[in-house]
Every structure is written in structure tokens, then in C-alpha cells.
C-alpha positions as CSV (number, residue, x, y, z in Angstrom):
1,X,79.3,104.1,114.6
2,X,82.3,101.3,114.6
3,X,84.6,102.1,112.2
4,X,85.0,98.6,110.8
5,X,84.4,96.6,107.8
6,X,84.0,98.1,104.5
7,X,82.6,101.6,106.1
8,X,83.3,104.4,103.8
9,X,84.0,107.6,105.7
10,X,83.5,111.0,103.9
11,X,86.3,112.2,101.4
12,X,86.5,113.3,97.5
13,X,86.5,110.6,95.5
14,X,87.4,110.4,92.0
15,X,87.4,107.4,89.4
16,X,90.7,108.4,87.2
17,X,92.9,106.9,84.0
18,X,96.9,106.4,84.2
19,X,98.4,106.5,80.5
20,X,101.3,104.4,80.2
21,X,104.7,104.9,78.5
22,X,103.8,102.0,76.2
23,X,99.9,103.3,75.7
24,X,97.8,101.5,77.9
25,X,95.0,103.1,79.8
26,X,95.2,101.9,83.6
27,X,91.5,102.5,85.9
28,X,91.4,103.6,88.8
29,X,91.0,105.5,92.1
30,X,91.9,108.8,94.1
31,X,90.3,109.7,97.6
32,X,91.6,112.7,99.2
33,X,90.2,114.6,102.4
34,X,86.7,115.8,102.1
35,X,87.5,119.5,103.1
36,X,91.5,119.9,103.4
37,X,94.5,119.4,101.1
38,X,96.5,116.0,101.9
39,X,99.8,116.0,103.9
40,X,101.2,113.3,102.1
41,X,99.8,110.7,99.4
42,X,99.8,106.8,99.0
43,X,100.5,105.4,95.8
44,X,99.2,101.8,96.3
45,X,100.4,98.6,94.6
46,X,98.0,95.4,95.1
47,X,98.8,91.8,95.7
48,X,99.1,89.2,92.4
49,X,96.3,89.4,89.8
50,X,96.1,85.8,89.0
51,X,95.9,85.1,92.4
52,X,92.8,87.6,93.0
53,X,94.9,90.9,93.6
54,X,93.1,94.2,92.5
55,X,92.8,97.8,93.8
56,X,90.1,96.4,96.0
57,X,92.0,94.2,97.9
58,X,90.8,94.5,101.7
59,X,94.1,96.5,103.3
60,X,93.9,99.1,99.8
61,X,90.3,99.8,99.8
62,X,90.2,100.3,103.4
63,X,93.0,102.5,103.3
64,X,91.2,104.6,100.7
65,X,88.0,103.7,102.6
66,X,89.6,105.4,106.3
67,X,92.8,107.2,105.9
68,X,91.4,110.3,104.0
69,X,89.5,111.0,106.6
70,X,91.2,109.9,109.8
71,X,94.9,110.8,108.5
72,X,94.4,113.8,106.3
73,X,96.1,111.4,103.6
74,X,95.4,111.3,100.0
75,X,95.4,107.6,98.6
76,X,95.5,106.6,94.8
77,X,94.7,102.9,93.8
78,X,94.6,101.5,90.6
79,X,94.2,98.2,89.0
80,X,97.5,97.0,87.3
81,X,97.7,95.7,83.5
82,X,95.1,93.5,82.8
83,X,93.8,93.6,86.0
84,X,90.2,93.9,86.8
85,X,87.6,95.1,89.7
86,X,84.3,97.0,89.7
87,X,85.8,99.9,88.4
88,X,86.8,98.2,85.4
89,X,89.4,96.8,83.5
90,X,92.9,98.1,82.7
91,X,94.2,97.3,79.2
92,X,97.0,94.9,78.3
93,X,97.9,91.9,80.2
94,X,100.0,90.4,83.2
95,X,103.7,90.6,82.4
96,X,105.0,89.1,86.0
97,X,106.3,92.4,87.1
98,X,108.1,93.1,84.2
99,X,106.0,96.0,82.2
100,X,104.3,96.5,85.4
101,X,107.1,98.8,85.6
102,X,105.3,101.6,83.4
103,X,102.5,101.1,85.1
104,X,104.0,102.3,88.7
105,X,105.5,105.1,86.0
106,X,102.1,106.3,85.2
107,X,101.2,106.3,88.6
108,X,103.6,108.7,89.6
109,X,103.3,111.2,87.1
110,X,100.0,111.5,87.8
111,X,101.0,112.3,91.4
112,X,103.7,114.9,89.9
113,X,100.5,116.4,87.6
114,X,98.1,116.7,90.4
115,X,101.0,118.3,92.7
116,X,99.9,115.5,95.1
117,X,102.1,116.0,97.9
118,X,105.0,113.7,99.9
119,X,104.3,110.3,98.0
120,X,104.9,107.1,99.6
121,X,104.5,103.3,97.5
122,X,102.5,101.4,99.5
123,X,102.7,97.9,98.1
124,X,101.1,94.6,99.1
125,X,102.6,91.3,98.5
126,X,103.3,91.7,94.6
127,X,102.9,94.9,95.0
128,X,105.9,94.9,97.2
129,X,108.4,93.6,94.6
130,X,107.2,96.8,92.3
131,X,108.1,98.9,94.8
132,X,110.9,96.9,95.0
133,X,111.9,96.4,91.9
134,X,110.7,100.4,90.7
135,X,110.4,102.7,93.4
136,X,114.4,103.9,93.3
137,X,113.3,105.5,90.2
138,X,110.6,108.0,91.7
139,X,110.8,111.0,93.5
140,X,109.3,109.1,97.1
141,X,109.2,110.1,100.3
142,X,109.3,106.3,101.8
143,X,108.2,102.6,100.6
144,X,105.9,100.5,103.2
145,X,106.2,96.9,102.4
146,X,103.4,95.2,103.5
147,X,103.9,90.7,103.3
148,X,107.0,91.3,101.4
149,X,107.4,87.4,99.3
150,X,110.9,88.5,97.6
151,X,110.1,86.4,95.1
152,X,110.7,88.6,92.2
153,X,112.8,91.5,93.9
154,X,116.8,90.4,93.2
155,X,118.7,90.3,95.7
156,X,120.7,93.5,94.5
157,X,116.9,95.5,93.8
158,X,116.9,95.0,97.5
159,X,120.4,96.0,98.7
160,X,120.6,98.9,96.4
161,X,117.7,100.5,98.8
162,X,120.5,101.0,101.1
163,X,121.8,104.2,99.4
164,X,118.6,105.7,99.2
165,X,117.9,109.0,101.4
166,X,114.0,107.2,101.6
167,X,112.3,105.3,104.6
168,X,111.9,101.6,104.1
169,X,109.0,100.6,106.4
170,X,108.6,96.2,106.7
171,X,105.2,94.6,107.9
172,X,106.2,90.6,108.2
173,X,103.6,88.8,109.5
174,X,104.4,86.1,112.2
175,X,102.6,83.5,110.4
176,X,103.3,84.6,106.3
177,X,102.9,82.2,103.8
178,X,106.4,83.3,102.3
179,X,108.6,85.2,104.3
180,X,108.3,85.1,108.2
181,X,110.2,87.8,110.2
182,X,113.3,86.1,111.1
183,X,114.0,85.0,107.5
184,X,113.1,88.7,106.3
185,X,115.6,90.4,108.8
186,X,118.4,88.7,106.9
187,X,117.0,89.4,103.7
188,X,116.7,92.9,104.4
189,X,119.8,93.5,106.0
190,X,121.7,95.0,103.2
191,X,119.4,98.1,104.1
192,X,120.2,99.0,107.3
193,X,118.0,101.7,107.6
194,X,114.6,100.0,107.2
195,X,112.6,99.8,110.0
196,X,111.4,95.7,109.9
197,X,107.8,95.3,112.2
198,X,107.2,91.8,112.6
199,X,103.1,91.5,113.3
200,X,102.3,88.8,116.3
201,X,99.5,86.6,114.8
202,X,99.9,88.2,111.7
203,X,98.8,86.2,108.2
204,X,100.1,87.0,104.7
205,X,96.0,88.0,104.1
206,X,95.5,90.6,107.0
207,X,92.5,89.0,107.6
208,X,90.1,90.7,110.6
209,X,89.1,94.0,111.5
210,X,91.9,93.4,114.7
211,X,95.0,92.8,111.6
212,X,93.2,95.8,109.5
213,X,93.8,98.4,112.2
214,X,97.6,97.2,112.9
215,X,98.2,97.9,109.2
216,X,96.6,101.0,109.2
217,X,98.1,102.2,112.4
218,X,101.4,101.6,111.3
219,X,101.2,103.0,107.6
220,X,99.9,106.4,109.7
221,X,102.9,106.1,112.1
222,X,105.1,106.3,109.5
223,X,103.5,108.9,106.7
224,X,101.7,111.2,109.1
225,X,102.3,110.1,112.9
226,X,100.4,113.5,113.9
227,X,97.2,111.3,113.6
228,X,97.7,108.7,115.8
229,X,95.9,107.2,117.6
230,X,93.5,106.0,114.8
231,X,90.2,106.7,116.4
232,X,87.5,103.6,116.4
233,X,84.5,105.6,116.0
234,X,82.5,107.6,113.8
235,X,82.2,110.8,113.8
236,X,85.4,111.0,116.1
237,X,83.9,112.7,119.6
């Protein structure tokens, strides 16, 4: 079959709890390959609750829907603070990427407890400016920035990426909302080492199966390039 949509291909999934360091209880997600260890995990942030953002937002789910299987990848999503989807609710509310902070915490030492290896963030909008924002304080592999706004990310959250030893990976859609590609290359030029995509008919949304696989091609290329290309079809021949 086409792998399109909201198909679910075969992996372990497992509805989890993050605790925070201020003692909230977070719900949420972990696929990992159905019969192999993972070669290296995505932590994933989701766009802005009050604007409809949750661990089901279209790129994260499919992610955890495909990659598992497709890229050997292990893919955590949660729903932030007060944030809710049909796996629930997480406690506390919406603090505008402030506490969000502990909650990107708890999501990481869950990776460190499970021994889940070679962790990437993998934010989405908002969830960009947590990675932003948060990410120099975790033991990551890389952050993939996916419709970066930079709307809560200070100007020196962004330059101090520069003297990280981490990849910084930019999708900017052509046609963002926010931040279109030529505005982002000087907004991420204090870190000269990111690597800045700017998506051709791209929208802020990722909206169609045809922006979906772009996304997902280009978080494999980075985290596990072995993989590529990302087959269409299921069970790959």
C-alpha cells in the first residue's frame, strides 16, 4: 500500500508520563522499531497550544507514525503543559515558553533513563523556540527546526548555538507565515554552522502528503542518512 496519510506502520508503541522538576505529570508517546534497537531518537516539540498545537500535530504523528519503521528511529512525543490530545491531558497550564522549559527537562531524562540513544529535538514552530531557547542544556546530538517564528528565541538564545559542537538543521518554508528563508538566513547567521533548507512551495502548516515527505526526508538525512531514500510503499519490496 501507499504510505500516505495517517497510515501507521508496525513499531512498539507505548503511552508514557514525563515528571517534571516542578511536579507535573506530562502524557505522552514512544514508538520505537518493531524488532530492532533505534540508531538514534527524536525528542519532538509541537507547534503553539492555543493555536491547536499538540503531540498529534500532522509532521509529529507521522513521524512517529513512519520513521520507526522506515528509519530505524525511535520517536518520543508528548503533549506540553496543559496541553491536550486523545492521549490525554498534561497537568498545569501554558506558560508562553517559560516553564515549558521543565518540561523539555523531563523529556530528556526520560531519554537518559531508557538509555535511548543519539537524541535529536525536533521542534515545530513553538516548538522551535524550546529547542531554542532549552536545548544547549541537554546532552543532543543535533536540533531540526522545522518553521522556525523566532518569536520567543532572543536574539543571543540563537547566536549562542554557534559554540555548540551540535548540528543545527533549518526547514523555512518559501511561503511561512513568519519567517521566509531570506529573512531567516540573517537571523541565523550568528551560527554559522547550521545547515538552513529553504522548502519551494513550502507553508508554515506542511500541509499535503507531497510537503510531509520533504519533512521527513530531510529529518532522515540528517539523523540517520543510511535510510534514505524513504520508500513510498508498504511492505518496502
Amino acid at each position: 500500500m501507499e504510505i500516505r496519510g495517517p497510515l501507521e506502520l508496525p513499531a512498539r508503541r507505548e503511552d508514557i508520563v514525563l515528571e517534571t522538576a516542578d511536579e507535573l505529570t506530562l502524557v505522552g508517546e514512544l514508538a520505537v522499531p518493531e524488532s530492532s534497537d533505534p540508531v538514534a531518537t527524536l525528542v519532538t516539540l509541537h507547534p503553539l497550544p492555543t493555536a491547536g498545537g499538540f503531540m498529534d500535530s500532522h509532521i509529529i504523528r507521522k513521524a512517529a507514525a513512519r520513521l520507526p519503521a522506515l528509519a530505524d528511529l525511535a520517536v518520543l512525543r508528548f503533549n506540553t503543559r496543559g496541553t491536550t490530545s486523545p492521549r490525554g491531558t498534561s497537568d498545569g497550564a501554558f506558560d508562553g515558553g517559560a516553564a515549558e522549559q521543565f518540561d523539555v527537562a523531563a523529556a530528556m531524562d526520560f531519554v537518559r533513563e531508557r538509555g535511548l540513544p543519539r537524541p535529536w529535538l525536533l521542534g515545530w514552530s513553538f516548538g522551535t523556540e524550546l529547542a531554542l531557547k532549552y536545548g544547549r542544556e541537554h546532552d543532543v546530538e543535533g536540533i531540526i527546526l522545522l518553521s522556525p517564528p523566532l518569536h520567543r528565541a532572543t536574539e543571543a538564545e540563537v547566536a549562542a548555538w554557534a559554540g555548540e559542537d551540535v548540528e543545527v538543521v533549518i526547514l523555512v518554508p518559501e511561503l511561512d507565515d513568519y519567517l521566509r528563508p531570506a529573512e531567516a538566513r540573517e537571523r541565523f547567521a550568528a551560527i554559522p554552522h547550521a545547515n538552513l533548507i529553504a522548502v519551494e512551495g513550502g507553508k508554515h502548516l506542511w500541509v499535503g502528503e507531497s510537503q510531509t515527505r520533504r519533512v521527513l526526508t530531510e529529518i532522515v538525512a540528517a539523523v540517520n542518512p543510511a535510510a534514505l531514500p524513504l520508500p513510498n510503499e508498504w511492505p518496502v519490496a
